[in-house]
N, C-alpha and C positions, 0 to 999 in steps of 0.2 A: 504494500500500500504506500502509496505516493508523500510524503512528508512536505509542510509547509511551515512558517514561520509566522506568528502570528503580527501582524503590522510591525511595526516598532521594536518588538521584545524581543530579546531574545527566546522564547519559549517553541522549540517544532513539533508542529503537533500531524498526527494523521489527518488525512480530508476529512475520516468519517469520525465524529465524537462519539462515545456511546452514553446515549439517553438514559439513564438509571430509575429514574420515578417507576416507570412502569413495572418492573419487578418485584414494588415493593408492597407491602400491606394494603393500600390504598389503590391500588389495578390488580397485577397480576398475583400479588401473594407468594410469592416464591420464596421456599425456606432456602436461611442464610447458606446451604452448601450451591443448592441448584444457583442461586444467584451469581456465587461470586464464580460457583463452575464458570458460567457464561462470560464474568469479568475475564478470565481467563485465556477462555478458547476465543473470544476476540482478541486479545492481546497477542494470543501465538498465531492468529491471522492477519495482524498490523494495524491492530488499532491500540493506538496507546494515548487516547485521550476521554477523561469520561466529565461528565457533567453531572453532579448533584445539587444540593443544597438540605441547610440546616431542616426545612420542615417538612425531607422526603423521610427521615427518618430511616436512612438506610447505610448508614455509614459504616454499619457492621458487616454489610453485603460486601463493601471496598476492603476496608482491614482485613478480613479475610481473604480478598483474592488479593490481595498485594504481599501475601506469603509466598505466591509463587512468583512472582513481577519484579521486574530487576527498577525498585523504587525513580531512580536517577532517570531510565527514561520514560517513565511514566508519567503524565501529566492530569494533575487533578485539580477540576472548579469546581470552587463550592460556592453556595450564595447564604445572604442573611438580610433581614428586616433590618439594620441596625439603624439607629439615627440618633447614639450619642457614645462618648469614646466608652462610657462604661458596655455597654451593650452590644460594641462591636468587639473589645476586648474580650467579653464571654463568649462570644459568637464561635471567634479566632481558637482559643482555648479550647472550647468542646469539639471542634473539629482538630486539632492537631492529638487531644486526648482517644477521641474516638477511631479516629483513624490508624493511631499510633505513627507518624509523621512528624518529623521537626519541624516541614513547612509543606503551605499550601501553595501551590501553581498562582492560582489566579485566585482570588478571593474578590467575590461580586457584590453589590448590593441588591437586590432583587427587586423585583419590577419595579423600577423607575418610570416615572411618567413625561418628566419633561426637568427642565434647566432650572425649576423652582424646587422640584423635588431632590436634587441634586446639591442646590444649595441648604433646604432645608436637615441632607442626612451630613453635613460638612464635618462635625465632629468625629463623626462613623469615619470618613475619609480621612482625617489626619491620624488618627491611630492608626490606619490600617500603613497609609506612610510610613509611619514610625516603625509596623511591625517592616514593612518594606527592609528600611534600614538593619534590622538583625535578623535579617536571614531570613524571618517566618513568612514571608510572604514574597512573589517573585513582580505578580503583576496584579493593578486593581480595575476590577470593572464592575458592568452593571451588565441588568437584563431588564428586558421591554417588550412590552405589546405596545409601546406606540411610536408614531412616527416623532412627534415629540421630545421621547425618551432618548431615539439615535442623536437626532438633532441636537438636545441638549448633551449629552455626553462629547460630541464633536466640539463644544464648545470649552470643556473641561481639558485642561492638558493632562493631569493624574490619572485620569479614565482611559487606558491603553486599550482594552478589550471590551468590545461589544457584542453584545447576544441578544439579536434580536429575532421577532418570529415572523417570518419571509417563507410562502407558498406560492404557488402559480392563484390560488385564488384569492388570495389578502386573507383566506378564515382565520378569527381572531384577533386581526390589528382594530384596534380601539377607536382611531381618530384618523382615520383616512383606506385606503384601497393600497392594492402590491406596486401599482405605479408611485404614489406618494412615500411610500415605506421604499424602493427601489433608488429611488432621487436619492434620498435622505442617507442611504447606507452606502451610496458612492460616495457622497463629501465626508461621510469617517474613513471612507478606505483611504480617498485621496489625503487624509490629514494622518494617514500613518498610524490607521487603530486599526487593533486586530479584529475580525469579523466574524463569528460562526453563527450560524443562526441557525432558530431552533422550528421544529413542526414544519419541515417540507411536507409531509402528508395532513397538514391541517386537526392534529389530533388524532388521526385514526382516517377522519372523514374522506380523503382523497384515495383510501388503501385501494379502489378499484381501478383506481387508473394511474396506482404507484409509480409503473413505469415513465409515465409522463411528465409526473408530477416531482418526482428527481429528478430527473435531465434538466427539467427546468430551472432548477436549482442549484445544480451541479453544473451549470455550463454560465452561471453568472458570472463574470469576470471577477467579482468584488467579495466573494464570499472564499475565507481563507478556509474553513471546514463546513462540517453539516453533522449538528446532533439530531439523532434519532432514535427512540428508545427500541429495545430489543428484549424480545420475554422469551425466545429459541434459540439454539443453535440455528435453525434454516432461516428464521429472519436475519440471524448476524449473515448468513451467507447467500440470500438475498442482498442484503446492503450493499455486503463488500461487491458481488456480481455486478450492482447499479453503477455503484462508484469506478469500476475497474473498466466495466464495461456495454452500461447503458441499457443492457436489458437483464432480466430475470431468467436463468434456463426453465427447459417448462419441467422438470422433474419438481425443481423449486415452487414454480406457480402453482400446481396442484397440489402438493403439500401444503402450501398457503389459503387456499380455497378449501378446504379441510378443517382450515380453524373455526371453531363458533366462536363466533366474534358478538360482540353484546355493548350496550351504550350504559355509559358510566355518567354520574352526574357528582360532580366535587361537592366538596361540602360547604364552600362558601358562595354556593346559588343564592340567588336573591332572593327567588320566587316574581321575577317580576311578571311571568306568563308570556314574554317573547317569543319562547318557543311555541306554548300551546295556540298559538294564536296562526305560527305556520304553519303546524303541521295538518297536514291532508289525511292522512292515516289515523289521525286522533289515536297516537301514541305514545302519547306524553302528558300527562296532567300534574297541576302543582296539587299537593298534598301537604297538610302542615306546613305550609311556607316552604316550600322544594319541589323543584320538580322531578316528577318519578316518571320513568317510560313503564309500558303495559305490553300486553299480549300483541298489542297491535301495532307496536314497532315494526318499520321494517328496514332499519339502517339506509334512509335515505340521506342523513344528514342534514337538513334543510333547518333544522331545531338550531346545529350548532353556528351554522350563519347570523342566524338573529339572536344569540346570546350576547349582550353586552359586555360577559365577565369572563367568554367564551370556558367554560366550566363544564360544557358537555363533550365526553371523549369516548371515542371507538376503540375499544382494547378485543 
């Protein structure tokens, strides 16, 4: 697998990141061996970059497969709410405790919205500086669902690495479409910030037309990786198949079509009935303040378009 650098840093990472969320308690559920197994058998197929964060709550899935991973070229983001130096300093700790690591790759702030929220988490960023400075940390970023978010991070010189969420069909971005998010994430690339972005498959929602919907992604000039979770060995060899070489074989595509795939709804839904409002199928109704899918789902997607907190996903 192809190795790149991420903007500015020194940090090489593989094109393909591996998506972590979905393995954990909260989608897929995979006990801590099958998970980190996967951390694994992707790392001895060339992927040496993975993506988490403090509230996937899976950090034990990583410490475990980094028993077998030659630490030094492994590269690991994590992200945190943080927005004051006390809070990012525990952040920083429970991930280097957790993990068992002296230092983090990239340490994120997470979903950032714009150049106000940026300044508002400024405390959170000068500690993480500080850890810069001894070692614990190599490079500082954020993640975003909006165009806003890239935009203002471009405007930050401390902000090296961006993680933004870029599909062929914009599912998800907050405040604007894939053209306006597209704009925005050339002027960081052109300013020397490293680029991966996350949900080419829009959450799950594009997985019928994956092949498409990677190339598209993979063939943007300005995007230095692509995170994408992985809950198989044959989705990791799918991916790698995409990235290497643009299609899926079909022993692969049929194995994939095989999967019961089911619609997930997080748990910081609104309940604002967006979705029940599109759907044709009436497969989805809010319940207690949440919305729940029914018997008469039939993974059209169309629910997760109109989510404003984009919070419904395809596993």
């Amino acid at each position: 697998m192809d190795r790149v650098k991420l903007g500015n840093t020194d940090i090489e990472v593989s094109r393909l990141c591996f998506g972590s969320l979905t393995m954990t308690p909260f989608q897929a559920n995979l006990s801590i061996k099958e998970g980190s197994d996967l951390i694994k058998y992707a790392y001895k197929k060339g992927i040496n970059f993975i993506d988490t964060a403090e509230v996937y709550e899976n950090y034990q899935y990583i410490r475990e497969a980094l028993k077998g991973i030659n630490r030094r070229d492994y590269i690991i983001t994590t992200k945190c709410y943080a927005y004051t130096r006390e809070m990012a300093k525990a952040s920083l700790e429970l991930a280097l405790k957790e993990l068992k690591t002296n230092y983090i790759d990239i340490f994120m702030l997470h979903e950032q919205e714009s150049i106000h929220t940026l300044r508002g988490h400024w405390d959170a960023i000068e500690y993480f500086l500080e850890a810069k400075k001894m070692g614990k940390i190599r490079a500082i970023g954020i993640s975003t669902h909006r165009v806003e978010g890239v935009l203002g991070a471009t405007q930050v010189r401390e902000i090296e690495v961006i993680h933004p969420i870029v599909n062929k069909e914009g599912i998800g971005i907050q405040d604007g479409n894939i053209e306006d998010m597209l704009i925005a994430i050339e002027k960081a690339y052109n300013k020397g910030k490293g680029i991966y972005g996350m949900k080419p498959l829009g959450g799950g929602h594009l997985i019928n037309k994956a092949q498409e919907a990677f190339n598209f992604v993979k063939h943007l000039p300005y995007i230095h990786s692509i995170a994408i979770g992985m809950q198989s060995k044959e989705e990791i060899d799918c991916n790698i198949n995409l990235m290497e070489k643009g299609i899926i074989p079909e022993h692969l595509s049929k194995k994939m079509k095989k999967k019961n795939r089911k619609l997930i709804i997080a748990d910081y839904c609104i309940g604002c009935g967006n979705c029940v409002d599109i759907c044709k199928h009436k497969g989805i109704e809010i319940i207690d303040g949440r919305a729940i899918p029914n018997e008469n789902c039939v993974l059209c997607s169309y629910c997760a378009r109109n989510c404003p907190e984009f919070c419904i996903k395809v596993i």
